[in-house]
C-alpha positions as CSV (number, residue, x, y, z in Angstrom):
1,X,84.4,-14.1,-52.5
2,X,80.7,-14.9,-51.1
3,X,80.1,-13.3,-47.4
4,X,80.0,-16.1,-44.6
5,X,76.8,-15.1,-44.3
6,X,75.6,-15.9,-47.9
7,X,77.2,-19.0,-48.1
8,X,76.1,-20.7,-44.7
9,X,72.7,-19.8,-46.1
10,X,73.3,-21.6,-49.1
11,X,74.9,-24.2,-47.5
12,X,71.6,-24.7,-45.6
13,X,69.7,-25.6,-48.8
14,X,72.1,-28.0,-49.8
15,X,73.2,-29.9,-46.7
16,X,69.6,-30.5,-45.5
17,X,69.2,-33.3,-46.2
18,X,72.8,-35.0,-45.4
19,X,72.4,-33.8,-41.7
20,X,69.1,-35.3,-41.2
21,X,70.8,-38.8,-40.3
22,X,73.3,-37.4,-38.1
23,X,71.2,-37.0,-35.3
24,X,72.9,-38.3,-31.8
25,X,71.7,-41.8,-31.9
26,X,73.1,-44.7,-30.3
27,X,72.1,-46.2,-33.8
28,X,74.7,-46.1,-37.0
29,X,77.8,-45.0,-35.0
30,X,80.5,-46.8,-36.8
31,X,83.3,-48.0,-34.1
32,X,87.0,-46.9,-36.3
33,X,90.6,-46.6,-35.2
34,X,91.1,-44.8,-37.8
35,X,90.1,-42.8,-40.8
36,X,92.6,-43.9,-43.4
37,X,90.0,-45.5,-45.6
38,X,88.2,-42.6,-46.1
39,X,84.4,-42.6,-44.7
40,X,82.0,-40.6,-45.7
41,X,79.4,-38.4,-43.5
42,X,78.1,-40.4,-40.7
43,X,78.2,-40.8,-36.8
44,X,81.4,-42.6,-35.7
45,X,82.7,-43.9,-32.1
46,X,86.4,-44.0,-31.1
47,X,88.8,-44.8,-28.9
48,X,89.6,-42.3,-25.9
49,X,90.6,-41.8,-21.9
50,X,89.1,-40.4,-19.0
51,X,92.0,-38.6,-17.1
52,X,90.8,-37.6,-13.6
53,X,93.0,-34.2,-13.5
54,X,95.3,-32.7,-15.9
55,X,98.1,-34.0,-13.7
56,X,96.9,-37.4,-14.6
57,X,96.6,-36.2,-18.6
58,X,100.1,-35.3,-18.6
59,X,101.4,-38.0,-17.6
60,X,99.7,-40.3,-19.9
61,X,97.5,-43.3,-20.4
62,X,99.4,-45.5,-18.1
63,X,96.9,-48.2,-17.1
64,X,95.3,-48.6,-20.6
65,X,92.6,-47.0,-19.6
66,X,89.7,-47.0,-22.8
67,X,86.1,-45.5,-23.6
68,X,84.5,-44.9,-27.0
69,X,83.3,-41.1,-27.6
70,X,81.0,-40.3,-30.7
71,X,82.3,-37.7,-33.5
72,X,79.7,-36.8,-36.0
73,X,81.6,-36.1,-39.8
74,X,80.8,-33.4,-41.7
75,X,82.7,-33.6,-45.4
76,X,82.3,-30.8,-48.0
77,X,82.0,-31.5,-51.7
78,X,84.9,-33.2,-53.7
79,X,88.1,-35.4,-53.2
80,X,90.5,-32.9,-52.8
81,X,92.5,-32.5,-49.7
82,X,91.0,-30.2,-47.3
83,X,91.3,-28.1,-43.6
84,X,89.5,-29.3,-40.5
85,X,87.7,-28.0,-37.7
86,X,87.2,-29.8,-34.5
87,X,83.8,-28.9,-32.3
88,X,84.1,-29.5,-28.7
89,X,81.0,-28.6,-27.1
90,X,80.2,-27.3,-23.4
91,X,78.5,-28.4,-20.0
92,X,75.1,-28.7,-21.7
93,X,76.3,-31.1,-24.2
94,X,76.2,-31.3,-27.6
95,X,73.4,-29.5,-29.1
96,X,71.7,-28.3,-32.5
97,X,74.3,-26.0,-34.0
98,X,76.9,-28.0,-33.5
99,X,75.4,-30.6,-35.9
100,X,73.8,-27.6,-38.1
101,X,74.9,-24.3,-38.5
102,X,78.8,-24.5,-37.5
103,X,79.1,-27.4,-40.1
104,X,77.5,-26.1,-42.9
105,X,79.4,-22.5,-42.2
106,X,82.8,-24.9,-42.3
107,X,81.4,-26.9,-45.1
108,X,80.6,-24.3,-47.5
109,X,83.7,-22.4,-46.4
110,X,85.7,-25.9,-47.6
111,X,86.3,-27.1,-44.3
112,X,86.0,-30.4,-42.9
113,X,84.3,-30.8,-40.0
114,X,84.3,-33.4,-36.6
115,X,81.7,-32.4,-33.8
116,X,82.7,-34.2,-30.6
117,X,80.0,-35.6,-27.6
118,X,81.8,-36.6,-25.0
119,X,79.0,-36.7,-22.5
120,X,77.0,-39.1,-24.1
121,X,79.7,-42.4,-23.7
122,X,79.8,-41.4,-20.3
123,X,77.6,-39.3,-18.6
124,X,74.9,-38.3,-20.6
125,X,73.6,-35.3,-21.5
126,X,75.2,-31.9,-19.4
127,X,77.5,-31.7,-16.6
128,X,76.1,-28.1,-15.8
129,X,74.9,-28.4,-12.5
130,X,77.7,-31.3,-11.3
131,X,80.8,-30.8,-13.5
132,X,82.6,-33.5,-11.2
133,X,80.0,-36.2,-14.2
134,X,83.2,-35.9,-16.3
135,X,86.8,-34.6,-15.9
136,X,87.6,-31.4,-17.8
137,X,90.9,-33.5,-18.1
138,X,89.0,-35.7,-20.1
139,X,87.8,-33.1,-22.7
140,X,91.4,-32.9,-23.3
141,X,92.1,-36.3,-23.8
142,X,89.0,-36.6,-26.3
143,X,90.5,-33.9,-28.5
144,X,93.9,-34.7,-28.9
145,X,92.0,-38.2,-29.8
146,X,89.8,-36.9,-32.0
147,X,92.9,-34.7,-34.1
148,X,94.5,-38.0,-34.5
149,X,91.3,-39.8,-35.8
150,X,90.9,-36.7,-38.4
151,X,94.7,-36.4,-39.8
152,X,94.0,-39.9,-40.5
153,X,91.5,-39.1,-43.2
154,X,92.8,-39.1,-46.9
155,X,90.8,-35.9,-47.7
156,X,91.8,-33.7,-44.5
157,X,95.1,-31.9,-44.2
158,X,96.7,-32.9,-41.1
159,X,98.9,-29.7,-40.7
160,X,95.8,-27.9,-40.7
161,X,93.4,-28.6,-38.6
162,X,91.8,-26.2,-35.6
163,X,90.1,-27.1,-32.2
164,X,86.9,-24.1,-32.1
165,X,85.4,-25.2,-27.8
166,X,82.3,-23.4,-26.7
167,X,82.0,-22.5,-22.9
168,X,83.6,-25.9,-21.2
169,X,84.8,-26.6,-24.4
170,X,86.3,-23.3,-24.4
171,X,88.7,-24.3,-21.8
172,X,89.8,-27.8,-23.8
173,X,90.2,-25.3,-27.3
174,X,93.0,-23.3,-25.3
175,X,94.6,-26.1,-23.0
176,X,94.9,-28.2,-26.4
177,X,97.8,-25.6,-26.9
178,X,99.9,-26.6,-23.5
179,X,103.1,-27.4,-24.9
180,X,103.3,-30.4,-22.0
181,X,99.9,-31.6,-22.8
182,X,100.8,-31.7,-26.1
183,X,104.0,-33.1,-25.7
184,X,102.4,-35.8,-23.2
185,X,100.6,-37.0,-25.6
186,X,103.4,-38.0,-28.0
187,X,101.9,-37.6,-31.4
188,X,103.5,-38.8,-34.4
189,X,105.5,-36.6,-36.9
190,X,105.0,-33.5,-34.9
191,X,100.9,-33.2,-35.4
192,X,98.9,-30.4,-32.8
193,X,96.4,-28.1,-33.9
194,X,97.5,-25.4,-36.4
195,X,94.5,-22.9,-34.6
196,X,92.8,-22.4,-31.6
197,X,89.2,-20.9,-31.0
198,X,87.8,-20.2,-27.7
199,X,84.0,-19.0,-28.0
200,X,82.6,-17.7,-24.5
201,X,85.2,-20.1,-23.0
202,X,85.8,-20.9,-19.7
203,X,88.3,-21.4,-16.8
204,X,89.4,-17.9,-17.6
205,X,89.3,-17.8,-13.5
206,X,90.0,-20.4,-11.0
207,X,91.6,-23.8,-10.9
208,X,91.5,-24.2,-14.9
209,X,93.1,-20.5,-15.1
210,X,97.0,-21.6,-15.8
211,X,99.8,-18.8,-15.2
212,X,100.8,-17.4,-18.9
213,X,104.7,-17.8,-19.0
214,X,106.6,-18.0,-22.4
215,X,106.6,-21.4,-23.5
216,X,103.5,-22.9,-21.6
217,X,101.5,-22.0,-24.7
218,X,102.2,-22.9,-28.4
219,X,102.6,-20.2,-31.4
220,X,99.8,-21.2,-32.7
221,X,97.2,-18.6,-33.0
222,X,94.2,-17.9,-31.1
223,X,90.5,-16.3,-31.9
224,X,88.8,-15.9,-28.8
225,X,85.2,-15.0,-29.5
226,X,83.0,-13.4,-26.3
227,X,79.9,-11.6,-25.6
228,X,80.1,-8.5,-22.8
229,X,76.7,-9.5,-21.4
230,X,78.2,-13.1,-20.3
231,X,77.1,-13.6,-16.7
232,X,77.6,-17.4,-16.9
233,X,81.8,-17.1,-18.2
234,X,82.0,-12.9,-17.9
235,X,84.4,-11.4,-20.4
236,X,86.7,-9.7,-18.4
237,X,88.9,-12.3,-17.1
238,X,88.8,-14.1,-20.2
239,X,90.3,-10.4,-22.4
240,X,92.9,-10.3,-19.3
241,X,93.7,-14.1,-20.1
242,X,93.7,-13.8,-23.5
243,X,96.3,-10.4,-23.2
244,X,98.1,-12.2,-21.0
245,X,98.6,-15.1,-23.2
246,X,99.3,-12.5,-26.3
247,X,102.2,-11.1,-23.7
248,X,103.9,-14.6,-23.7
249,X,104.1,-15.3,-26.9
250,X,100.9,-16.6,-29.0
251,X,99.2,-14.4,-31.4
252,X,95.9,-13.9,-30.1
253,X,92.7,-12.1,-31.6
254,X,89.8,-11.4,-29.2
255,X,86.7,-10.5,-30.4
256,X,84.0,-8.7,-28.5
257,X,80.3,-9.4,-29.6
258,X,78.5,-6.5,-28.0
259,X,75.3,-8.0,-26.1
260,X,76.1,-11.1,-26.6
261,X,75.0,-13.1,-23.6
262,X,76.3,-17.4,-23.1
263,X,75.8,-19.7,-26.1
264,X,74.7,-17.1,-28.2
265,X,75.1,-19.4,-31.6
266,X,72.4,-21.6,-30.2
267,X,69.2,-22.3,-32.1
268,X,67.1,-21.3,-29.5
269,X,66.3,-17.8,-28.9
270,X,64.8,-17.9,-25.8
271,X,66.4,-17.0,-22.5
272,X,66.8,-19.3,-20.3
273,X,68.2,-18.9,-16.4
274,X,69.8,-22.2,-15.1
275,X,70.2,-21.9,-11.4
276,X,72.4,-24.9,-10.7
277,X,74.5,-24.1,-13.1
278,X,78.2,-24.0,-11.5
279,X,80.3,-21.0,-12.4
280,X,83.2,-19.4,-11.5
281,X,82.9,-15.6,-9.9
282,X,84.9,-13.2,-12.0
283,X,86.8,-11.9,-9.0
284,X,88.5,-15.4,-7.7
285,X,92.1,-14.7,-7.9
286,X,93.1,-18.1,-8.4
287,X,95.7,-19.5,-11.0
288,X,97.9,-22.3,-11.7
289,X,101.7,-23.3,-12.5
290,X,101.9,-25.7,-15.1
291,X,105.3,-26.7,-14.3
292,X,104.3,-27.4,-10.1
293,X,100.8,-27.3,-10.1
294,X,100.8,-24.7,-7.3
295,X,98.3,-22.8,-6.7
296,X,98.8,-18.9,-6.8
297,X,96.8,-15.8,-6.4
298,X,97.1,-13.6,-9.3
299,X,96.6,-10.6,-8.2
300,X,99.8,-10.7,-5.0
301,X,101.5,-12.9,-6.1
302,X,101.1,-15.0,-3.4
303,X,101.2,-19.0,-3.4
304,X,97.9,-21.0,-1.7
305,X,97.9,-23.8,0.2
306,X,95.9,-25.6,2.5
307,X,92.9,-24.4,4.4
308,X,93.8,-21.0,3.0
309,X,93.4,-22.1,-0.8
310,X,90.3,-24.3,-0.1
311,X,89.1,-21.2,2.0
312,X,90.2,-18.4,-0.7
313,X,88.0,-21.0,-3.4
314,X,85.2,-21.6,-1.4
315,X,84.6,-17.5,-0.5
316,X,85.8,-15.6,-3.5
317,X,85.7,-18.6,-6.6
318,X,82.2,-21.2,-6.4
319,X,79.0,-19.9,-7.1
320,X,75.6,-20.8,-8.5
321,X,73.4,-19.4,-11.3
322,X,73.6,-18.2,-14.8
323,X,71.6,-17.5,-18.2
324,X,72.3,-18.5,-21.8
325,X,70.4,-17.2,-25.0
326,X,70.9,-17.8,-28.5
327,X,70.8,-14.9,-31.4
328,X,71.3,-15.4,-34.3
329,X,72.8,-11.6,-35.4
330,X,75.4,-12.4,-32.7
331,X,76.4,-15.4,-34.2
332,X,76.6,-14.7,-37.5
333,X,79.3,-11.9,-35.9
334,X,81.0,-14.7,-34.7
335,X,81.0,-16.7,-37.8
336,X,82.3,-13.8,-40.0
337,X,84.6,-13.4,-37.9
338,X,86.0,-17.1,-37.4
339,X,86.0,-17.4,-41.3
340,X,88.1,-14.3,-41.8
341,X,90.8,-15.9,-38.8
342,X,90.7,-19.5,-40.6
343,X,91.5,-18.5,-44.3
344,X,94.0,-16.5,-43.0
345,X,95.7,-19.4,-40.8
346,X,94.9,-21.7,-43.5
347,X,96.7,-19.8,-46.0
348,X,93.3,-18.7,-48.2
């Protein structure tokens, strides 16, 4: 069997010139409800939600409420039946590998690929310096709409398909396995993603971070991929998360890429400090209850409310500032890695 390696370069050669039309245009975007007559590549809107909170996501659409996202479809070779992988991108919106190098990796790999922008329908480009431009609710709600949309396709294997998220889209690839947000969503014959793949994700801290019980999360397994020179999501709380996710029940890899810093699969090399950028600091104790929505701090044990919460947020959680850089070494790591989690999951 070819390394990952060799065949995303190959895969390069002979996808160039498929991906050339797939740029983000509002041109060409086919509006579907579903896939079941089998299109080919292309740039396709869809039917989805924008949920406020996750409070509001889990308990449904109730006032028919409807945008169109955009998925881009990446299909490799042949007719048989395939996997899939879902791309869910982060606060700076989709970008070049996401229409590039992840789907020719998948591609070659025999994966089917759907690369999400759900900025664009809405709100642009990035929500990195005002994250309130789109719910993180709504992430959600674009992915369990976007699984639908690809079990629907003739040539992709509904019982496996995975969510792979990248920084905000991090925090969708692990809260797609909520047991109540899946179970809100009431999808036919039992589908929900078979894997889930946080790379540099977020909410590992804060208001996204939810408390890691048995039976909050699915069995379905996790990869979490992270760098340890992260100063926009930092690594630690997100290998505590992880563990303590691993504790309750789902099998869960993490993956360190040493000197990795944030969105190190991106095409550009250059570092680049974004000083609006919104994070959350690596020592805010805060964390959620599912089942109440209270909020709690992790490290006592005790529950926040009121001015205390709001002051405990505003002093130890919201700050501004961060850097990302691409590198290509670091995320061919990352894709080895990925590959070897998938054919195992997939059953390869």
């Amino acid at each position: 069997m070819a390394a990952p390696s060799v065949i995303a370069r190959v895969a390069l050669f002979f996808y160039s010139a498929l991906l050339v039309p797939l740029a983000p245009t509002a041109q060409g975007q086919e509006l579907v409800h579903n896939f079941a007559n089998g299109p080919g590549n292309g740039v396709y809107s869809f039917a989805s939600w924008t949920p406020k909170t996750l409070a509001e996501l889990l308990k449904g659409n109730t006032q028919g409420d409807s945008v169109n996202i955009t998925g881009h479809l990446f299909l490799p070779p042949g007719d048989d039946q395939v996997p899939a992988v879902l791309l869910m991108h982060g606060s700076g919106g989709i970008y070049s590998a996401l229409l590039g190098y992840w789907p020719e990796l998948f591609n070659a790999a025999g994966y089917a690929v759907l690369a999400m922008d759900s900025f664009g329908p809405r709100a642009g480009k990035s929500t990195a310096e005002n994250q309130a431009l789109v719910p993180f609710a709504a992430d959600t709600a674009d992915s369990f709409a976007a699984l639908k949309l690809l079990a629907s396709h003739p040539r992709v294997d509904p019982k496996r398909i995975a969510i792979m998220g990248f920084s905000r889209g991090g925090i969708t690839s692990w809260r797609a396995a909520v047991e109540r947000a899946i179970r809100s969503q009431k999808l036919a014959g039992g589908l929900r993603f078979a894997a889930h793949i946080p790379v540099y994700s977020g909410g590992c801290v804060g208001e996204f971070r939810l408390i890691a019980k048995p039976g909050v999360f699915t069995k379905a397994p996790m990869l979490w991929l992270h760098g340890d020179n992260d100063d926009y999501t930092p690594i630690a709380p997100c290998q505590d998360y992880a563990d303590r996710i691993a504790k309750a029940g789902t099998p869960v890899e993490f993956v360190t890429i040493q000197g990795a810093r944030h969105k190190f699969d991106d095409d550009d090399t250059k570092r680049h400090r974004i000083n609006g950028a919104q994070i959350t600091l690596e020592g805010c104790p805060v964390e959620i209850d599912i089942a109440t929505f209270a909020a709690f701090d992790r490290f006592t044990g005790e529950q926040l409310q009121g001015e205390n919460y709001q002051a405990v947020l505003k002093k130890s959680c919201r700050a501004l500032g961060a850097s990302v850089e691409g590198y290509r070494i670091h995320r061919e790591t990352a894709a080895q890695a990925t590959i070897k989690f998938l054919r195992r999951v997939f059953g390869q």
